[in-house]
N, C-alpha and C positions, 0 to 999 in steps of 0.2 A: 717639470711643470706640466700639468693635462693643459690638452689643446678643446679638451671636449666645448668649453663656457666659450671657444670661438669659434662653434661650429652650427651650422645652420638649426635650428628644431629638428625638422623634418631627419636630417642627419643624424643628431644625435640621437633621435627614435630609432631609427636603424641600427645605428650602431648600439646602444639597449639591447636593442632585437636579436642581434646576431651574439653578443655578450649572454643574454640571458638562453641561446640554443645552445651556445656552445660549453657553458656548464653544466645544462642539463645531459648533454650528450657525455659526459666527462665525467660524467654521475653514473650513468648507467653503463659503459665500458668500465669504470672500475667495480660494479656491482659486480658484473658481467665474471672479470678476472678473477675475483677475490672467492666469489662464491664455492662451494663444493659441493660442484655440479652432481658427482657420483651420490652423497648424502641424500640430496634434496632431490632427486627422481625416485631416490629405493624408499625415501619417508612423506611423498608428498603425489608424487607419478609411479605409483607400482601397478604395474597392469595388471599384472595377478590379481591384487586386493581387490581392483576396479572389475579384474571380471569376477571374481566371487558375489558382488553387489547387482549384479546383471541376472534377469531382467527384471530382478525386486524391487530395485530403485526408481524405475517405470508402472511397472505393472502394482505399486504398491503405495510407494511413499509417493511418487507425482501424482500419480491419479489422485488418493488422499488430500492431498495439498489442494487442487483444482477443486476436487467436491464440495471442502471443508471454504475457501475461497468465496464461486459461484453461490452457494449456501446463506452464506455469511452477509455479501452482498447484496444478494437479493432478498433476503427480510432486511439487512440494514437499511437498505434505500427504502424499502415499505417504510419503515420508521421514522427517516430522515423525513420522506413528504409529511406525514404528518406533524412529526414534531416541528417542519419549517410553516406549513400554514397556520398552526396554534400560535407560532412566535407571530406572524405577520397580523395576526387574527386580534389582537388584543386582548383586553381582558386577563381572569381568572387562567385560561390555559395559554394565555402567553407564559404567566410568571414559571407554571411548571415545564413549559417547555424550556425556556431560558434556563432555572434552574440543574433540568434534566440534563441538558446541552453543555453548561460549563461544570457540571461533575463530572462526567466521562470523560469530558478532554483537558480536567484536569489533573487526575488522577491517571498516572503507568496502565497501558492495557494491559500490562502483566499482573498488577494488581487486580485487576476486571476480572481477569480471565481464575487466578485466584479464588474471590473471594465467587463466581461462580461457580466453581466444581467443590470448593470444599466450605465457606462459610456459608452461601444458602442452604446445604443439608442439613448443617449442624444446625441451622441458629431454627429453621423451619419442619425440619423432624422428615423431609422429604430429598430421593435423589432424584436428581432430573431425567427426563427421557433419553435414555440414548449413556447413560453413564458419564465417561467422560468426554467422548466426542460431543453429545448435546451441551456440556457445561461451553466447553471450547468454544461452541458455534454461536451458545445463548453470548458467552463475551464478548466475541469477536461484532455479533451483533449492535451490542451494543453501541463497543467503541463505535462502528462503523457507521450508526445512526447519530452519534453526535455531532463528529466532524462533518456527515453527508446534510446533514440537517443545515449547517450556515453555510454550504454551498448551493443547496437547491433557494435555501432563503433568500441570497444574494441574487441567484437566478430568476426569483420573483419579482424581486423588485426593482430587476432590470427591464421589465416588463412596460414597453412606452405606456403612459397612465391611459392614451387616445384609446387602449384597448378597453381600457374597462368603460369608459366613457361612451362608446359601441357600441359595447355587451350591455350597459344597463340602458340606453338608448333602447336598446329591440327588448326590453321587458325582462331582460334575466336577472333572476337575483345574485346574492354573493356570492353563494354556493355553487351555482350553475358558471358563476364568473368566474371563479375561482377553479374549477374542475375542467371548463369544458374551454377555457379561453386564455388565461393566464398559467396553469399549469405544462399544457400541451408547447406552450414558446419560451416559458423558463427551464423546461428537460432540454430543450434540441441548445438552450445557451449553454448548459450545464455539460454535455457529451465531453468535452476534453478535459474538464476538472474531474470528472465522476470517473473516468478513465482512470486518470492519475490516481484516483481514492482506489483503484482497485488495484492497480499495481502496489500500491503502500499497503493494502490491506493483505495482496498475496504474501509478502513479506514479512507482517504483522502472524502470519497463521505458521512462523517459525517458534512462536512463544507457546504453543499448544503444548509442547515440551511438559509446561507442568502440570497440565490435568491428568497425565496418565496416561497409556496408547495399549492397547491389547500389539499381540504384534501384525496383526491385518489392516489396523487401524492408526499405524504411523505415519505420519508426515514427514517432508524432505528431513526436517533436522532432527526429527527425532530419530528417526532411522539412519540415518550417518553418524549421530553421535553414537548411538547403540552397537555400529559398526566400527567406530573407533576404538572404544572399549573393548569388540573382539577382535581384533586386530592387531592392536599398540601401535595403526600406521594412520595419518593423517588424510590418507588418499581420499577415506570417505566424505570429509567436509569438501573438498576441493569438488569431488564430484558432484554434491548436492549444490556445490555455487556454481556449477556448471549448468545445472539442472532450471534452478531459478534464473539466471542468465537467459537460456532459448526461450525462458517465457518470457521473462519481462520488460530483454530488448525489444523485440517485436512492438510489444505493448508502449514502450514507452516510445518509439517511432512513429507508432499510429497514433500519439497522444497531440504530437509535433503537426502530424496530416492533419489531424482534425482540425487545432486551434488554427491553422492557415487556411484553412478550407472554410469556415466557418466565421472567420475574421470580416467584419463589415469594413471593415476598411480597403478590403483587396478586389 
């Protein structure tokens, strides 16, 4: 007969507690044992593969990554502002803004990215500047401007109303309100969510994969898969997760600083 239904709350959360570590730890010793150790270092940690990938996987595919990233982000955010004050804006370009904002984010960016490098040539008779890195970057754009777009929006309209109230007190109009007063205090609300969009979007710039890469022009996974395939050893994805790991711990650490730093509650 269990004793647990006579034992304090507080206790039996302990005891929970210590139950739910000590399966976990039970889990990973017999992972630990069972595993072949020898297999999974020569097909997953081979130092050799990893230094044949040295220093191309820096000097080629990270850098890439970061460009294409950086790039991506900073026309998406151009885009997000705009599309976020058409939505706030009413009227005629609210609708296409709204519109524009729930196709992107509901359609796969792999599909985005897609129908940018191969259905606008075909369907428009033209290819985009840059081949297939500009198709990559016009996608990656995009998505980036839909989801950036209802987070700056959100940011605006956390905007205490007393400001505009202020600003059209001393004569400014909407515009002026809009750009020089309510804009400038909805970015500095927005810093730890737009963070996070860029960590998701560094991660997002693994899907570039299908527009095509010359070989100067690959990214972390395109070039680790491409590496895999000469190889036959696994080492290279492990090192490209290795590779996006130093970025985006970091990144996603400083996302943590911000939102505390920046919490009106603290």
């Amino acid at each position: 007969m269990s004793i647990l239904p006579y034992l304090r709350p507080t206790v039996r959360q302990r005891v929970g507690r210590f139950a739910s570590y000590a399966v976990g730890i039970l889990f990973i010793v017999g992972v630990v044992v069972m595993a072949d150790w020898p297999t999974i270092s020569h097909q997953f940690f081979n130092a050799e593969v990893a230094a044949k990938m040295w220093p191309a996987i820096v000097t080629i595919a990270m850098k890439n990554t970061l460009l294409y990233t950086f790039a991506s982000f900073i026309l998406g955010s151009i885009l997000a502002v705009l599309l976020a004050v058409m939505k706030v804006a009413g009227g005629p370009l609210s609708w296409f803004a709204i519109v524009f904002i729930e196709f992107f984010r509901g359609i796969p960016a792999l599909l985005t990215l897609f129908s940018a490098a191969f259905v606008v040539p075909i369907a428009f008779g033209f290819k985009l500047p840059g081949g297939g890195v500009g198709a990559g970057i016009l996608g990656l754009t995009l998505v980036t401007g839909a989801y950036a777009a209802e987070i700056i929006r959100a940011g605006i309209q956390a905007v205490p109303p007393g400001q505009l109230e202020a600003a059209r007190s001393l004569g400014m109009g909407s515009g002026q309100t809009m750009f020089f007063v309510v804009l400038p205090q909805a970015m500095r609300i927005v810093i730890p969510p737009m963070t996070n969009e860029f960590v998701m979007l560094l991660k997002d710039s693994s899907l570039l994969f299908i527009v095509g890469m010359g070989v100067f022009d690959k990214e972390l996974t395109t070039f680790a898969r491409d590496a895999l395939s000469t190889t036959s050893n696994a080492t290279p994805l492990f090192m490209a997760a290795l590779a996006y790991l130093i970025v985006t711990l970091p990144l996603t650490w400083l996302v943590g600083l911000l939102e505390k730093k920046l919490d009106p509650k603290r």
